[in-house]
C-alpha positions as CSV (number, residue, x, y, z in Angstrom):
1,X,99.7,110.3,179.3
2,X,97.2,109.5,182.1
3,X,97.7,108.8,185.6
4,X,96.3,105.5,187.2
5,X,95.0,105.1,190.9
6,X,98.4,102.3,190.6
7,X,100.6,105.5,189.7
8,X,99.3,107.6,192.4
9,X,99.7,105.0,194.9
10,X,102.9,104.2,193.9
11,X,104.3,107.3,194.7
12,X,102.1,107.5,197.9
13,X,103.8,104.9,199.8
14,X,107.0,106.4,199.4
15,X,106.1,108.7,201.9
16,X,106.3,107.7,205.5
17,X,103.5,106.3,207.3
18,X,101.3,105.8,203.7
19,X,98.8,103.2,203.6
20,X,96.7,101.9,200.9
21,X,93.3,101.4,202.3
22,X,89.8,101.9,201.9
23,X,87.1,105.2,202.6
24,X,83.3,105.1,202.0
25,X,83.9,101.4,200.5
26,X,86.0,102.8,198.0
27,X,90.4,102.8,197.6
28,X,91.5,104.9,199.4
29,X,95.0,106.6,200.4
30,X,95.9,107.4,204.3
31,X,98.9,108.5,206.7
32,X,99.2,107.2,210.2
33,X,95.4,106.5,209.5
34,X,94.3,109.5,208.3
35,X,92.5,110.2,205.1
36,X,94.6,111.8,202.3
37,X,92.8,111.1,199.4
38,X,90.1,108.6,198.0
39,X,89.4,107.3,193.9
40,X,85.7,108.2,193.8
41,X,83.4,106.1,192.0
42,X,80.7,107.7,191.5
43,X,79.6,108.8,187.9
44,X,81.9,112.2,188.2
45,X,84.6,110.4,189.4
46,X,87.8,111.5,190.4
47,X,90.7,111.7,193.1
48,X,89.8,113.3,195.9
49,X,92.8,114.4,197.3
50,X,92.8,116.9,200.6
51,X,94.1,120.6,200.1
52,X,94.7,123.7,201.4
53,X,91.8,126.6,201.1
54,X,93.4,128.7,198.8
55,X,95.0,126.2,196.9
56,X,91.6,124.7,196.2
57,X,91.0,128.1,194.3
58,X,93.8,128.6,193.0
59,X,93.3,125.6,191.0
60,X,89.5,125.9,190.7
61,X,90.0,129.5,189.5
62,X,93.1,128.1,187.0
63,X,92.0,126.7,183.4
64,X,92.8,123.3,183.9
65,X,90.2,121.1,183.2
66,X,91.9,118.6,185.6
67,X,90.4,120.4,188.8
68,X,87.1,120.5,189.5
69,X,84.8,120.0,192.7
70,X,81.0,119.2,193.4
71,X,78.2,120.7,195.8
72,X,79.0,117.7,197.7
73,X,82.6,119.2,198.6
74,X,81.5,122.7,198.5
75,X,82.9,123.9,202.2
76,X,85.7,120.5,202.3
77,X,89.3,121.4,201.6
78,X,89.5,118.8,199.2
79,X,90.0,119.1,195.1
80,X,89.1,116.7,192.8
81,X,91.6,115.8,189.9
82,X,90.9,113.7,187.0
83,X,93.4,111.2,186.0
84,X,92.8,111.4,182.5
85,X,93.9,114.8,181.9
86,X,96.1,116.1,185.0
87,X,99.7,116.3,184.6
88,X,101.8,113.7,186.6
89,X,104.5,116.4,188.0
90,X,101.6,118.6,189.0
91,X,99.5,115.9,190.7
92,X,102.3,114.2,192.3
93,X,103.2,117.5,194.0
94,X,99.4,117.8,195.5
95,X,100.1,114.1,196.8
96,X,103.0,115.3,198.2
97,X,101.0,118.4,199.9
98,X,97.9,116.2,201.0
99,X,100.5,113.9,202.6
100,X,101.8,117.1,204.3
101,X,98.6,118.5,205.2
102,X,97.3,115.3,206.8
103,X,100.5,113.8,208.5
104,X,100.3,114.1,212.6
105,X,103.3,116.8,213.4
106,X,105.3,114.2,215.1
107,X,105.3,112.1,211.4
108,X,105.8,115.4,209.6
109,X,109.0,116.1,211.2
110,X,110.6,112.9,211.0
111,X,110.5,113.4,207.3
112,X,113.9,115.2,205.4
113,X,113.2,118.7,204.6
């Protein structure tokens, strides 16, 4: 089963302070106005969703064609995920730490543990 940009940004706004919105003309996901994650639309496509260091090679170094990157993010702690083969659970939990990664403190903290 693949994911759609719909599916991800359902999920998305159940977090607090999520926004659908837009980034480099294209849809784009934010918290308290800061960029978690954009559908790219150029020809290699993807979600760009932002991530920690090391989980960026963890997942680069893993064997799931679902992860991948470009020169263009080379040095960015973002991943990119394609929709078509990534498992829901697994990119639902990256939303989850993109949210977590790009929340202000003070939105962080209102949220439930």
């Amino acid at each position: 089963m693949s994911v759609t940009w719909e599916d991800v940004v359902a999920f998305a706004v159940t977090l607090p302070e999520v926004a659908e919105s837009t980034s480099y003309g294209t849809p784009a996901l934010k918290v308290a106005g800061t960029l978690m994650g954009r559908l790219r639309t150029d020809s290699d496509g993807g979600l760009a969703l932002k991530c920690g260091a090391s989980d960026k090679e963890s997942l680069l170094a893993g064997d799931d064609p679902a992860f991948y990157t470009t020169p263009h993010y080379d040095g960015y702690d973002y991943i990119l995920v394609d929709l078509e083969r990534v498992d829901p659970d697994e990119l639902f939990e990256l939303v989850d730490d993109a949210w977590r990664i790009a929340a202000p403190a003070k939105v962080r903290n209102e949220r439930p543990a």
